[in-house]
C-alpha positions as CSV (number, residue, x, y, z in Angstrom):
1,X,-25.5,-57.7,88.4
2,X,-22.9,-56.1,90.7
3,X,-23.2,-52.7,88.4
4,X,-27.2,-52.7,88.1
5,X,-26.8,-53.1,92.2
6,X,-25.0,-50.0,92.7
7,X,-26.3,-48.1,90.3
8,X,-30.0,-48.2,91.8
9,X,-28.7,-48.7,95.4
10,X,-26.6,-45.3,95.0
11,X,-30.2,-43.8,92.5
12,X,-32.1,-45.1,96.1
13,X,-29.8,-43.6,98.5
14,X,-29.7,-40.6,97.0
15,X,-33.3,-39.7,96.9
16,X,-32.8,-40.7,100.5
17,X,-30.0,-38.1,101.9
18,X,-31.1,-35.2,99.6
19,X,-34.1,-34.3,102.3
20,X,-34.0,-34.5,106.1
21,X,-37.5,-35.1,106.8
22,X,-39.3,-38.3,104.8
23,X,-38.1,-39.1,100.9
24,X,-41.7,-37.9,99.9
25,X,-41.9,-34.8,102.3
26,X,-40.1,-32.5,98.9
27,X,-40.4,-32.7,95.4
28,X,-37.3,-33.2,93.8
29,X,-35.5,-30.5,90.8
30,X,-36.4,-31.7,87.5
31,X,-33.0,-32.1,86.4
32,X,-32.4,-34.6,89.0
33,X,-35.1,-36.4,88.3
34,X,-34.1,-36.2,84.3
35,X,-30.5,-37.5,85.8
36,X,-31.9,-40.1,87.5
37,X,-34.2,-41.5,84.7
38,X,-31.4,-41.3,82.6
39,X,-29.0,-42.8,84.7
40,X,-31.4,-45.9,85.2
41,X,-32.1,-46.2,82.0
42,X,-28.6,-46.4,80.9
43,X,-27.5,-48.8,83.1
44,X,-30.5,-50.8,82.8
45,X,-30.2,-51.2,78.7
46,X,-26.2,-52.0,79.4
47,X,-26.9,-54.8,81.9
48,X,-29.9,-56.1,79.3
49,X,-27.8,-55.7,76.5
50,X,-24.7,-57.4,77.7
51,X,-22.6,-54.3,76.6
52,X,-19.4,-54.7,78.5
53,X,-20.9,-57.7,80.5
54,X,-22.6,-60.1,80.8
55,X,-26.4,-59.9,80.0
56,X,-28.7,-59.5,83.0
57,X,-32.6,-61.5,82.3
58,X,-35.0,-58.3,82.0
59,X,-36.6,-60.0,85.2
60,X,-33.4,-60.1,87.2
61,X,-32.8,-55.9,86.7
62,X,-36.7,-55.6,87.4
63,X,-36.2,-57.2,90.5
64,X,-32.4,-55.1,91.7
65,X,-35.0,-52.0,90.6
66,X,-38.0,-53.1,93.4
67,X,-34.9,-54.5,96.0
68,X,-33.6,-50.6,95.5
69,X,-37.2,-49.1,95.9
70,X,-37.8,-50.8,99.2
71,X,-33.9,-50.2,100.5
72,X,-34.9,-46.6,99.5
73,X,-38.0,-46.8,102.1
74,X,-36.1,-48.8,105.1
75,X,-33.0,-46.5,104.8
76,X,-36.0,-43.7,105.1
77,X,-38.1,-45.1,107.7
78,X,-34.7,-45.4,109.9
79,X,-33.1,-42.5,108.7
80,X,-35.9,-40.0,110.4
81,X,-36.0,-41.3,114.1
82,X,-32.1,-41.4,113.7
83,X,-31.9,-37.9,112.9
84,X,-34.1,-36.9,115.4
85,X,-32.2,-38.5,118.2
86,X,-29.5,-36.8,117.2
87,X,-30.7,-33.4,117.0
88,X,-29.9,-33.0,113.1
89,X,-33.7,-32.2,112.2
C-alpha cells in the first residue's frame, strides 16, 4: 500500500506545484496528462496484481486514489493564501 500511497500522493502533488494560482486555473500538456494516466495505471495493476508485492483489494487502491484526490485539493486550497502571503504570486 506504501507504493500505491506515493505514487498517487507524488501524481496529486504534482498537479499541485506545476501552477501557482488554483490546480484548475490551467490545463495541463497532454503528455503529462498521458504520463500521469500511465503512471496510475501502472502502479495501480502492480499493487492489484501482487506483482512484486503483495496484492492490494481493488477497493483499498480505489480508496489511496480518492485520499490522493482530496490531498491534491487541501494542499491547493492552502497552497494559494500561502503564496500570496509570501509575495510568490
Amino acid at each position: 500500500m506504501a507504493f500505491v500511497a506515493i505514487v498517487f500522493g507524488n501524481q496529486a502533488t504534482t498537479y499541485t506545484n506545476r501552477e501557482r494560482r488554483h490546480l484548475g486555473s490551467s490545463r495541463p500538456g497532454g503528455w503529462v496528462v498521458a504520463s500521469s494516466i500511465g503512471d496510475l495505471l501502472i502502479a495501480s495493476t502492480l499493487a492489484i496484481g501482487g506483482i512484486a508485492m503483495a496484492p492490494l483489494p481493488i477497493s483499498m487502491v480505489l480508496g489511496v486514489l480518492a485520499a490522493a484526490i482530496v490531498f491534491a485539493i487541501v494542499l491547493d486550497l492552502a497552497k494559494v493564501p500561502v503564496f500570496h502571503r509570501l509575495g510568490i504570486t
